[in-house]
N, C-alpha and C positions, 0 to 999 in steps of 0.2 A: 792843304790837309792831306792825310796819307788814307792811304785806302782803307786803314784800318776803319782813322773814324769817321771815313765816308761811308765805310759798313754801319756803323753804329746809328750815325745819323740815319741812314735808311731804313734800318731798322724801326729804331724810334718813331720814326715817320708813320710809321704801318704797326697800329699796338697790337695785331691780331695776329702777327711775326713777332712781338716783341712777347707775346701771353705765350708762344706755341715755345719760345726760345725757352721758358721760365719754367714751362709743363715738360719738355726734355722731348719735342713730337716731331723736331724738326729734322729735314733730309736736309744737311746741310747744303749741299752739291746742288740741289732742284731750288734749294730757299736764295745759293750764288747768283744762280743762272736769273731767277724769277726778280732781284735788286737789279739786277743789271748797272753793278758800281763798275766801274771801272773801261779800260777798252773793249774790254767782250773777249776778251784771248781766253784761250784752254789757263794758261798760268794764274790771270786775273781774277778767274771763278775758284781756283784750287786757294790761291792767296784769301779771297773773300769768305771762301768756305773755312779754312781756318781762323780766320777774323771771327766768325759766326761763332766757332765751336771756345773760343777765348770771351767772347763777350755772353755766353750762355754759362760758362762757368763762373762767371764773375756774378749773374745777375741772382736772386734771391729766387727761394723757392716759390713757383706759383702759388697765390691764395686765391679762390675764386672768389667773386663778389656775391654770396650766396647769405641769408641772412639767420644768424643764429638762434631768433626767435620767430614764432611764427606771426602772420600776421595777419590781419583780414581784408580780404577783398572784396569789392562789390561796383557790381554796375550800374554805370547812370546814363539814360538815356535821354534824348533828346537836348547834347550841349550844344549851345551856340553861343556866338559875343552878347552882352550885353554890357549896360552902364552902374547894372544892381549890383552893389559887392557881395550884398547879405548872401546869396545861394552859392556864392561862387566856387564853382571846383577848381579854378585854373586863374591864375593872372601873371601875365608876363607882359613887362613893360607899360603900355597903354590898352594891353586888351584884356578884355576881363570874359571867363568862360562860366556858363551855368546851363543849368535843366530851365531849357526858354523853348523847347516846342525846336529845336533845329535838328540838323542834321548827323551829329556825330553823337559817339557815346564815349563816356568819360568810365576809364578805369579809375578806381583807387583804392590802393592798400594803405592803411594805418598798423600801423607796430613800433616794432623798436626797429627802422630800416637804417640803412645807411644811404646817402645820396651815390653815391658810387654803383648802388643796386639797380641805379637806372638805367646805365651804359649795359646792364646785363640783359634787361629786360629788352631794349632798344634793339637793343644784336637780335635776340629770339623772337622778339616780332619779326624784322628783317628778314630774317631766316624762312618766317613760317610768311612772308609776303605780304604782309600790312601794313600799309601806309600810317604814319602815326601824324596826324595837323599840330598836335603839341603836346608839351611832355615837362614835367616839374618832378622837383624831388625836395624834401626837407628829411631831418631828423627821425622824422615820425609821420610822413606821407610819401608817397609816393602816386603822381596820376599822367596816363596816359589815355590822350583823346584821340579815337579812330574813327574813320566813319562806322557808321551804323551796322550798315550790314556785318562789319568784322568784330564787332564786340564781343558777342558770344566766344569764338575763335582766342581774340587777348583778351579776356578773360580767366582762359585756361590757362594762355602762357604767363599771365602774371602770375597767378594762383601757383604753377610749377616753379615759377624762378624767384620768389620771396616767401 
């Protein structure tokens, strides 16, 4: 492959370089040095920085995953597994989530969301340091289960980012 789409792939690899390339935020020279493509030479970083600044013109204009209706959130406290499906705020795979007296608490916003709004929400928990146990997205739901204590906290961030 050529360094060019060794940058690309590296790129690619890291969406949070690939969102900043799209938003126009990037120091090319520090975003070279940080891929660390190629042998590490002064020339290598100059070529990749150019690579950066060709694959950022090429890429579409940033759209954030923000949602153009509003939607309602609310918290549910006390999720843990169970085998009822009837309450369920949450199932992935073989494990089924509800209000059973446990440990965590289950965000969920209903609207017109996008599943994509999740990877946004995901990041800004992250951000503000909360551990998420598990996380779904539909059409029209969106929930994320944290422990207990942080609920109030993604509360707010779901409420700011949907």
């Amino acid at each position: 492959m050529t360094l060019a789409a060794d940058t690309r792939e590296a790129v690619d690899a890291r969406p949070f370089l690939h969102a900043a390339l799209q938003a126009g935020v990037v120091n090319f020279t520090a975003a070279a040095r940080y891929l660390d493509v190629g042998d590490g030479s002064d020339e290598d970083h100059e070529a990749v920085a150019a690579a950066l600044r060709r694959y950022a013109d090429e890429l579409g204009e940033y759209e954030p995953t923000t949602a153009d209706a509003s939607a309602r959130v609310e918290m549910r406290s006390g999720i843990g597994p169970t085998d009822d499906r009837a309450d369920a705020v949450l199932s992935v795979g073989g494990t089924i989530l509800a209000p059973t007296g446990g440990d965590d608490t289950g965000i969920v916003a209903t609207g017109d969301l996008d599943p994509v709004q999740l990877a946004t929400v995901l990041d800004r928990l992250r951000i503000d340091d909360i551990d998420v146990n598990a996380a779904g997205a539909t059409d029209e739901s969106l929930v994320v289960v944290v422990p207990r204590r942080d609920g109030p906290t993604a509360l707010r961030v779901v409420e700011e980012t949907v």
